[in-house]
N, C-alpha and C positions, 0 to 999 in steps of 0.2 A: 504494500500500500504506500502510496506518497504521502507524507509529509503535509498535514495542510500550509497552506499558502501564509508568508507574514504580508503579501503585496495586499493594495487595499483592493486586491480583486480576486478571487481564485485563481478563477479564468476568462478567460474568452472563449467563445464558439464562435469558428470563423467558417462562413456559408458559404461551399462549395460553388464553382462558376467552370464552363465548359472548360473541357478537354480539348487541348487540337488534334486535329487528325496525327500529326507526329507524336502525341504524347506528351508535347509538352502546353505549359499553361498559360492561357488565355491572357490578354490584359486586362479583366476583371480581378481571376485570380490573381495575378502579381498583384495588383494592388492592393486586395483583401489579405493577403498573405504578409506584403510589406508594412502594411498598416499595425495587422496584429505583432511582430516579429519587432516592430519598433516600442512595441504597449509592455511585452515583453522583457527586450532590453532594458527600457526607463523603469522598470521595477511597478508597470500600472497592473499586470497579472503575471500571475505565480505559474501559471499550467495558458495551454492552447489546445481546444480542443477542434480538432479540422473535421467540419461534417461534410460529406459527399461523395455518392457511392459512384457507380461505374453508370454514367448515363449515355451519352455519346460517345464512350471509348469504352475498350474494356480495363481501361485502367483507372480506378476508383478514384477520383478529384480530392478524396483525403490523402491520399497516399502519395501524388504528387502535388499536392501542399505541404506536408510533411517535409516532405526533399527537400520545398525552397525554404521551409523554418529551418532547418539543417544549415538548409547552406546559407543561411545568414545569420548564423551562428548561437543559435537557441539550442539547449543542452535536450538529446533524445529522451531524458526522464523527464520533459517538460512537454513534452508532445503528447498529445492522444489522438484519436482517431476515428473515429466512425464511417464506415464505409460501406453502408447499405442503402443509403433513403438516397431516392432520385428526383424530391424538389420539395419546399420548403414547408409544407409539411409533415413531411418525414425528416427531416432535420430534426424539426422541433421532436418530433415522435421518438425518435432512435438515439438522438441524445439525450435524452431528458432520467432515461435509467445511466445510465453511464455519470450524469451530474450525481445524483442520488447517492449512487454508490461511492464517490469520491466525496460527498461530502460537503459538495459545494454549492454556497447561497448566494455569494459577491460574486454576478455574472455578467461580462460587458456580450455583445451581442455585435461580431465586424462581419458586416459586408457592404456596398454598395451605396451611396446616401437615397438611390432612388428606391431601393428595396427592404429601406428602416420599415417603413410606415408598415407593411401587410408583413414583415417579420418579424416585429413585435404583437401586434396582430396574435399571431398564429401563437409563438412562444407564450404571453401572457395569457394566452386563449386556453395553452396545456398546463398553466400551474406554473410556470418557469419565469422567475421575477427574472428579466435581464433589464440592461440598461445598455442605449443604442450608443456604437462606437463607428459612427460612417468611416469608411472609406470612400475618401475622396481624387476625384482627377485631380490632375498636375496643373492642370492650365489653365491661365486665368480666364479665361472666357471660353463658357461652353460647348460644345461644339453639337453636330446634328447629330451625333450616337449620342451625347448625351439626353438629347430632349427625344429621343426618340424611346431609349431607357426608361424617363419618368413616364410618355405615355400608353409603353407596356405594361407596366408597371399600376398605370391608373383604372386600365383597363381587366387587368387581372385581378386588383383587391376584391370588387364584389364576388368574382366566380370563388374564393380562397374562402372568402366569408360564407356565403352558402355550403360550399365543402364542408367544412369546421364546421359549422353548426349541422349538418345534418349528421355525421358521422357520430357515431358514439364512442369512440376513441377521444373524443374530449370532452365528454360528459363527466363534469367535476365532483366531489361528494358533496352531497348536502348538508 
């Protein structure tokens, strides 16, 4: 077992983003990855936990995120992993035993700034108090994948909504 955390966060859960067809990861991923790996270093979380299973590739979006927390030099007993759920979800679903069992309450939440809003949503929707840690582009002024991101994104909340509320997988205790 680890060690709970002295950082003022456990961890982070950092929300898987497409694979490329090489294998290797996305410019979403980098960023979600650099962002966490930097929360990490400054001492903001003690553990990273990388959710995202094999959707577009057969190599699981935790597992190379993993590699780039590696290689930007986060200690492998700080990693964790989840590599089943193929969207946000099952994020929240298939990590939410893995928090439990480690123990941990102080939980930041990195992916995307446009995919805070419906994955907080989802996570606060399964019992899992996080608190949002965007990753953010580089550039100072947005470009058309960005606004194109928020109205994926705008357009997907309600379908997520319905999901989650119909499902009884998050039917909370009374």
């Amino acid at each position: 077992m680890i060690p709970p955390s002295v950082d003022p966060f456990d961890a982070a859960i950092v929300l898987g983003a497409m694979v490329a067809p090489d294998g290797g990861p996305s410019p979403a991923m980098l960023r979600r990855v650099a962002h966490a790996a930097d929360l990490a270093r400054r001492g903001v979380v003690g553990h990273l936990l990388m959710s995202g299973g094999a959707v577009r590739h057969p190599i699981p979006e935790a597992r190379v995120m993993r590699d780039l927390a590696l290689a930007a030099g986060i200690a492998p007993e700080r990693v964790l992993m989840e590599e089943n759920s193929r969207n946000t979800i099952g994020n929240a679903r298939l990590s939410r035993p893995i928090v439990e069992a480690m123990g941990w309450s102080r939980l930041l939440l990195v992916t995307d700034a446009c995919h805070i809003p419906r994955s907080l949503y989802v996570f606060r929707r399964l019992g899992l108090r996080v608190t949002p840690a965007p990753a953010m582009p580089r550039q100072e002024r947005p470009g058309l994948e960005w606004w194109l991101a928020w109205l994926r994104e705008a357009a997907a909340l309600p379908w997520t909504v319905i999901r989650v509320e119909r499902s009884s997988l998050f039917r909370l205790p009374e």
